[in-house]
C-alpha positions as CSV (number, residue, x, y, z in Angstrom):
1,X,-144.4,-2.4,-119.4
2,X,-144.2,1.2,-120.1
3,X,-144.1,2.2,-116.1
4,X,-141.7,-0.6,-115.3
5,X,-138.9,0.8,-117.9
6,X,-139.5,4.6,-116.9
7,X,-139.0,3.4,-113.3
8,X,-136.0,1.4,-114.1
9,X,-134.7,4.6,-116.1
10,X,-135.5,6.5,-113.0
11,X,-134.0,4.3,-110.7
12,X,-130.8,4.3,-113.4
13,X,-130.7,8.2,-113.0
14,X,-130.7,8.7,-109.3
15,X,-128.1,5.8,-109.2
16,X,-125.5,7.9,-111.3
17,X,-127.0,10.9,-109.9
18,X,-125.7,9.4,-106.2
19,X,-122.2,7.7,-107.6
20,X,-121.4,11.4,-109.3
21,X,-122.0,13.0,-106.3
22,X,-120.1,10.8,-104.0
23,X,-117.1,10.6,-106.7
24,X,-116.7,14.9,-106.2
25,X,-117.1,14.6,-102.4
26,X,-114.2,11.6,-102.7
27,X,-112.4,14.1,-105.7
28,X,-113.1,17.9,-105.6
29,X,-110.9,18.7,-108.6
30,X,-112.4,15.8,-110.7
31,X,-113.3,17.8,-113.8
32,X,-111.5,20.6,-113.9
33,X,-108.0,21.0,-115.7
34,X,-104.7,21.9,-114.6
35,X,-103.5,25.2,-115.4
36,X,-99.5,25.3,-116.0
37,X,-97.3,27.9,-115.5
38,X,-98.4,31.7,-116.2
39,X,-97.0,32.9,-119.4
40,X,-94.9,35.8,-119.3
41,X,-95.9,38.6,-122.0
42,X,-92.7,40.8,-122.1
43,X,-89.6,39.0,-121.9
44,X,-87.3,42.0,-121.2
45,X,-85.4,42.3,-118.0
46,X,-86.2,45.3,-115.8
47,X,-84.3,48.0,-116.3
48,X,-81.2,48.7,-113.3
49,X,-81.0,51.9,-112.1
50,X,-78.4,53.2,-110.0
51,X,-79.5,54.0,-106.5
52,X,-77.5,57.6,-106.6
53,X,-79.9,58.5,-108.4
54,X,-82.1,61.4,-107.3
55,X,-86.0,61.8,-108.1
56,X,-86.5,63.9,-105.1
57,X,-86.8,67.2,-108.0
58,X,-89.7,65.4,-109.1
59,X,-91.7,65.0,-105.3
60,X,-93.5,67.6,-103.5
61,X,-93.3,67.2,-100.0
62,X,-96.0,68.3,-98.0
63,X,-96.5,69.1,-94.3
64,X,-97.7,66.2,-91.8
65,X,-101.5,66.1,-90.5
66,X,-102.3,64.2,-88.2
67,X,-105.6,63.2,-87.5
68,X,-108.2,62.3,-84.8
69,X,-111.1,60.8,-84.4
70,X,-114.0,62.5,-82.3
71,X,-117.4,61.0,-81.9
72,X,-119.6,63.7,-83.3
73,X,-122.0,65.1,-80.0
74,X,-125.6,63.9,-80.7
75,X,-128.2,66.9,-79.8
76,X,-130.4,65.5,-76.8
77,X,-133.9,63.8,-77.6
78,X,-136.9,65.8,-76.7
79,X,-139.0,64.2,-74.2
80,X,-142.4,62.7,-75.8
81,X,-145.0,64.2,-74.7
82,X,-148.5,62.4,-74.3
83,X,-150.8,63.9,-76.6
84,X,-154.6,64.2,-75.8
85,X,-156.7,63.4,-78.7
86,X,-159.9,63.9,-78.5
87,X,-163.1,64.6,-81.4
88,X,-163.2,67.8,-83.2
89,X,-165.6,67.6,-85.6
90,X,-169.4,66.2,-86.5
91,X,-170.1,62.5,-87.4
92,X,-169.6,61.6,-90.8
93,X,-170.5,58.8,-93.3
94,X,-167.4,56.8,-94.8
95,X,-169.1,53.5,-96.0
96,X,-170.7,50.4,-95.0
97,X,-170.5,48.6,-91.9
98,X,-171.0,45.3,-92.9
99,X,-171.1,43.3,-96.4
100,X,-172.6,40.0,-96.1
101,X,-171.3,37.0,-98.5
102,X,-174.4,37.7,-100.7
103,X,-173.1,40.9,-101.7
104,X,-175.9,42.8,-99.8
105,X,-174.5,46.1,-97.7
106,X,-176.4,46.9,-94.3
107,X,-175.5,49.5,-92.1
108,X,-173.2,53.0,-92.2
109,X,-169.9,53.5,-90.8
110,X,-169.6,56.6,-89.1
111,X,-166.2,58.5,-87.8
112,X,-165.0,61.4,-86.4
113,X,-161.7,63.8,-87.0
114,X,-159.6,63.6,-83.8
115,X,-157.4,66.4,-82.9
116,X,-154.5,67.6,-80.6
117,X,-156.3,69.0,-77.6
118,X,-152.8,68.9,-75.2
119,X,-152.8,71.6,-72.7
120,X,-152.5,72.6,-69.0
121,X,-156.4,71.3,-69.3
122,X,-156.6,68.7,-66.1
């Protein structure tokens, strides 16, 4: 009984769920209120001034610039060159090679140092 009334309850939910969602595609400004008219905080008129009126002893002036755009020149990129890299120095131990699921450890891994050995060498 108890499965039958939380699937009726669920079935109740997704109902609305559907009709509320169909009722804002139909009515996008279903819940919202309308605003009136924006309140005006000073009620004085603005102030008329004459237009002989001269503010020019209160203005700097200043010279015109004009400006231009130039892409800025981009230094050249340096060719790659092919290094040659090739051992420099003795074997040496870093760790194990392989680590079975038991935990056991067999095996060393070796490596080498590789360095820049570039040159006119060919």
């Amino acid at each position: 009984m108890i499965k039958q009334l939380i699937t009726t309850a669920l079935f109740a939910f997704g109902g609305a769920g559907t009709v509320l969602v169909h009722h804002l595609d139909v009515e996008p400004l279903a819940f919202t209120h309308p605003v009136g008219a924006p309140t005006i905080a000073a009620d004085r008129a603005p102030a008329i001034v004459p237009a002989s009126v001269e503010v020019a002893t209160h203005s700097i002036t200043l010279a015109e610039v004009q400006i231009t755009a130039v892409a800025p020149r981009r230094a050249p990129t340096p060719a790659l060159s092919t290094a040659r890299l090739e051992p420099c120095s003795e074997w040496r131990d870093v760790g194990v090679l392989v680590v079975d699921s038991a935990g056991a450890a067999s095996g060393v891994r070796s490596v080498r140092a590789l360095c820049d050995q570039s040159g006119d060498e060919r």
